[in-house]
C-alpha positions as CSV (number, residue, x, y, z in Angstrom):
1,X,7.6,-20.2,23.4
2,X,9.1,-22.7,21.0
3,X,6.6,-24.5,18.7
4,X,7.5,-27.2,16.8
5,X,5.6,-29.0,14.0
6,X,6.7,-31.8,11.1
7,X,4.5,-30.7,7.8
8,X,3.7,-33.6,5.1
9,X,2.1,-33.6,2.4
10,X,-0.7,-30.3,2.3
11,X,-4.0,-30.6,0.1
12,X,-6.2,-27.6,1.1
13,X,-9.9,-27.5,-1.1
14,X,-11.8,-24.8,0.2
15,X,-11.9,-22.4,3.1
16,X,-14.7,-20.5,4.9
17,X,-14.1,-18.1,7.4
18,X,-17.4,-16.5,8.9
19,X,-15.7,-14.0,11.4
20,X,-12.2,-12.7,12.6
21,X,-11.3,-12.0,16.1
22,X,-9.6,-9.1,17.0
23,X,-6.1,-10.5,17.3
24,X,-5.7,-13.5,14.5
25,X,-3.1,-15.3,12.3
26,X,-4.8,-17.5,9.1
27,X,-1.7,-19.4,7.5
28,X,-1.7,-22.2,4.8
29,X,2.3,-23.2,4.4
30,X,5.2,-23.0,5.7
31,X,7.4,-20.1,7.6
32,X,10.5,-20.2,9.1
33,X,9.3,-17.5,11.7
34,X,6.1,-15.7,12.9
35,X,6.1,-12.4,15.1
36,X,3.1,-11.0,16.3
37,X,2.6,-7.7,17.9
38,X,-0.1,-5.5,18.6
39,X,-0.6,-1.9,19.6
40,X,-2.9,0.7,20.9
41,X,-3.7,4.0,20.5
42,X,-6.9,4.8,22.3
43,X,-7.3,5.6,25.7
44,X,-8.7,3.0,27.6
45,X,-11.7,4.8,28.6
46,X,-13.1,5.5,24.6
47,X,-13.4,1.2,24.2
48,X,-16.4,-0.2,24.4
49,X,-17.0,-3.7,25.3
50,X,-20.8,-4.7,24.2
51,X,-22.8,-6.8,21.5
52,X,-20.6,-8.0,18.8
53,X,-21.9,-7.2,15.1
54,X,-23.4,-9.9,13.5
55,X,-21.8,-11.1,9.9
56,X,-24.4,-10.9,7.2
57,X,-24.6,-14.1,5.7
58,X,-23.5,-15.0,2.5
59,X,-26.3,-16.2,-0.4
């Protein structure tokens, strides 16, 4: 996949992130190249697919 974007002028303020999903890229900037890769190394019949745990929120 080729993804091209034209940056201009970048004011971030403030960023909140409340949760992270198990395969995630956060950037702010620029990068000439990104690579992503994941691996596993638990059998497949150890995962466990249920309720997700809940972020305590912040006060």
């Amino acid at each position: 996949m080729e993804f091209n974007v034209t940056n201009h002028q970048l004011c971030v303020g403030d960023i909140k992130i409340t949760g992270v999903a198990s395969s995630a890229l956060f950037l702010i900037g620029d990068v000439q190249t990104i690579q992503l890769s994941s691996a596993f190394d638990t059998p497949p019949e150890s995962l466990i697919i249920g309720p997700l745990v809940p972020l305590s929120p912040q006060g």
